[in-house]
Structures are given as structure tokens and as C-alpha cells.
N, C-alpha and C positions, 0 to 999 in steps of 0.2 A: 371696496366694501367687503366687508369680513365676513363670507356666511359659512364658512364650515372649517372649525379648528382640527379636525383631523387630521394628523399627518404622518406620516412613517416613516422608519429609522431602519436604515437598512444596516444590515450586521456583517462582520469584516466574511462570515460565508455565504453572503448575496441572499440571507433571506431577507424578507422585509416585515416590520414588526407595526400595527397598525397602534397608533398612541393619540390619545382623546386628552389634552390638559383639562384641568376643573379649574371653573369657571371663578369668580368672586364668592358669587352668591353660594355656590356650593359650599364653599370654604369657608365661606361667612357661617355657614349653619352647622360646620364640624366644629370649628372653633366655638362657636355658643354651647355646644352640649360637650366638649373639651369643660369649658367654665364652669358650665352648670354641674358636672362630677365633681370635680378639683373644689368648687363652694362647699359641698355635700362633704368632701373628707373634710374639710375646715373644722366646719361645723360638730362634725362627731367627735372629732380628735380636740379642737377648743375644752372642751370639759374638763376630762383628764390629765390634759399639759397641765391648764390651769391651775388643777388643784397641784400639781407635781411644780410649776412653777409661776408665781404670784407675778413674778416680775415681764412674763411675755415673752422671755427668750428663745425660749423651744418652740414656741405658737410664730417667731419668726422665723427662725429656722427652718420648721415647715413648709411655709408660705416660701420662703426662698427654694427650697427644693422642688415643691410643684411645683413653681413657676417656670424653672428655668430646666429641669429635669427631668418632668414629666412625661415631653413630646419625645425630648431625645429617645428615652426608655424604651416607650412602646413603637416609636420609630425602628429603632432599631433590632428590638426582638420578635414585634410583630408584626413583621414583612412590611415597612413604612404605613403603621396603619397605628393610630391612638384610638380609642374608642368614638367618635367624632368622626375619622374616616373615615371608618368601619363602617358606621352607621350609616353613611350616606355615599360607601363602596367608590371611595376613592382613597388612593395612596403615594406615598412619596418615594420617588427614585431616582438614578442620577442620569445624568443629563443623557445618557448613552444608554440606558434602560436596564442598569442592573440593580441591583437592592442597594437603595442607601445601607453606607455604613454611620460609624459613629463619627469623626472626623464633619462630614457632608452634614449629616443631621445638628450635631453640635454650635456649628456655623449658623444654618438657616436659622435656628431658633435664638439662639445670642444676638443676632438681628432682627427679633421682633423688637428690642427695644427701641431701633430706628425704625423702622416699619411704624410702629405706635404714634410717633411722632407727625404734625405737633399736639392734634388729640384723635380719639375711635381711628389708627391704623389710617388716617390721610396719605402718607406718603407711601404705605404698599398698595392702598388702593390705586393710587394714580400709576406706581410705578408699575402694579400688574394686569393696568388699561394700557399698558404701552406697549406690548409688545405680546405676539401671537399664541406664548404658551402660559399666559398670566401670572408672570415669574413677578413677584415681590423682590425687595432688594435681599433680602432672607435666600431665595432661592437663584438669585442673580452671582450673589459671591459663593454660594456651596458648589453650585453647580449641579442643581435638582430641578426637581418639577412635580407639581403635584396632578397625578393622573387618574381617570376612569379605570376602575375595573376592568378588566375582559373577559367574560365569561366564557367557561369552559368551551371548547370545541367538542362536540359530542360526534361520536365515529357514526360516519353514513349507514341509515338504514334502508338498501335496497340489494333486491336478491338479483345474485346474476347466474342462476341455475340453467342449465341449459339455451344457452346466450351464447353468440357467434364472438368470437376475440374482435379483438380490435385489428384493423386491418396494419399491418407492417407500414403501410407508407403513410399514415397518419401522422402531421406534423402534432407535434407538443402543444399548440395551441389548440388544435384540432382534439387531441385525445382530455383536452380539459377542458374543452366544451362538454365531450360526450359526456366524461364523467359529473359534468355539473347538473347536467340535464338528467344524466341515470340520477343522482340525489334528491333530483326534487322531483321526477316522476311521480312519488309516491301519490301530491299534492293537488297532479291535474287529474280532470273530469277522465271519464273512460274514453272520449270521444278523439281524445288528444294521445292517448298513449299508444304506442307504439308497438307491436311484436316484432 
């Protein structure tokens, strides 16, 4: 049983990078408000073509653009985020955790038209209930994933003014407990802390 998609990717200088995939449902509700912008330009720009051209060409033209250009775009200029991702602070990268480029984004989205398929996106739904980082077939051949946010790392606020060093034979696990503990001293009761 699957209860915690969490997982980290360790980087060729042994750090380890913690990486959250998004879920369906998250996707499902970036992609809806994806839609619901892309209807909105339709809609405003429909007028104009219109009267510019009676016959519909430019008004598909369009529609071909959004549709298929859209994600690439804002994928790729805005740190794997369209506005849809943004909104619900997830984004797409590649499989090793660097920023999609255009190539990877290109790919995943030329295969919504499989994903779509046979109706409402059945076959990315299933294909990304299969497997742990709910990779679509979109994100299966680019070689991406769409992830959580990680929120800033904010620098430790605790004073160590007049504080004895750390003892020399302090193993490395030892000296990262201490400092865990100086981090969140701030937090505990007076009763608990330490001089």
C-alpha cells in the first residue's frame, strides 16, 4: 500500500533532493483552469479574427496554437509552471530534477493527444495510477514529472552568543542533532531549554 509518495533523488555530489510528484487530482485542477484561460482568450480574440476573417481560419489557427503551444511556452519560460501550475504550486521537470527544456516539454504535451484518448484523458488517468510518480504516457516518453513546489529554506533563527563550541569529537551525526535542536529551541517551553 502506497502511503507516502515522497521520494529523493540523489545528485551525482551526494546531496539528496526531496521530490513530492502531484497527484491526478491536483493536475486535474491545473489543467481546468489551463482550459478555462485558453476559453477566455478564444472568446476575446473570436470578435476580431472574425470580423478580419469570415471564413474561420485565423480563429483555427489560434485554437491550434493554444492548444498545442500553450503548455510548451509557459513550461519552458516559466520555470515548468503555466498558469494552472502556478496556481496550485506545482511544476514540471525532468526526470533527474532539472528544469524542463523545450525538447522534454514538447514531447509530454504532443502526447496529450494519447493521454486524451478514448474520452476525459482515460488512458493518462490509468497510465498515471500505475506507477509511483503519476507519470502519464506524456511524461513517461519525455522523461518528466510533475512536482510540488518546495518552499523556500529560511536561514536558522537562533543565537549562539556566548555558547561553548562544539566539542572536537563530536561525530557528524552528533553535531546535526545539536544543531537541529539549537533550531528549534526557539519553540520549546522555558522548562526544556537548555543553558
Amino acid at each position: 500500500m502506497l502511503l507516502d509518495t515522497r521520494h529523493s533523488l540523489e545528485t551525482p555530489e551526494g546531496a539528496s533532493l526531496p521530490l513530492t510528484p502531484a497527484g491526478f487530482g491536483v493536475r486535474c485542477l491545473a489543467q481546468l483552469i489551463d482550459l478555462f484561460i485558453r476559453i477566455v482568450v478564444y472568446m476575446i480574440a473570436a470578435i476580431p479574427l472574425g470580423f478580419i476573417d469570415s471564413s474561420g481560419g485565423l480563429i483555427l489557427i489560434l485554437v491550434f496554437l493554444l492548444e498545442w503551444f500553450y503548455p510548451v511556452f509557459f513550461e519552458v519560460t516559466r520555470h515548468g509552471r503555466t498558469p494552472g501550475k502556478k496556481s496550485m504550486n506545482i511544476h514540471v521537470i525532468n526526470d533527474d530534477a532539472t528544469p524542463v527544456t523545450f525538447a522534454p516539454s514538447l514531447i509530454r504535451n504532443l502526447l496529450r493527444a494519447v493521454d486524451i484518448l478514448p474520452v476525459f484523458y482515460v488512458t493518462g488517468i490509468i497510465a498515471s495510477l500505475c506507477n509511483r510518480q503519476f507519470k502519464r504516457l506524456g511524461d513517461l516518453a519525455a522523461g518528466t514529472m510533475v512536482v510540488y513546489d518546495i518552499p523556500a529554506i529560511r536561514d536558522p533563527s537562533f543565537e549562539a552568543k556566548g555558547q561553548l563550541p562544539v566539542p572536537s569529537d563530536f561525530s557528524t551525526d552528533e553535531q546535526r542533532a545539536l544543531l537541529a535542536f539549537a533550531e528549534r529551541s526557539k519553540f520549546y517551553p522555558a522548562s526544556v531549554k537548555v543553558n
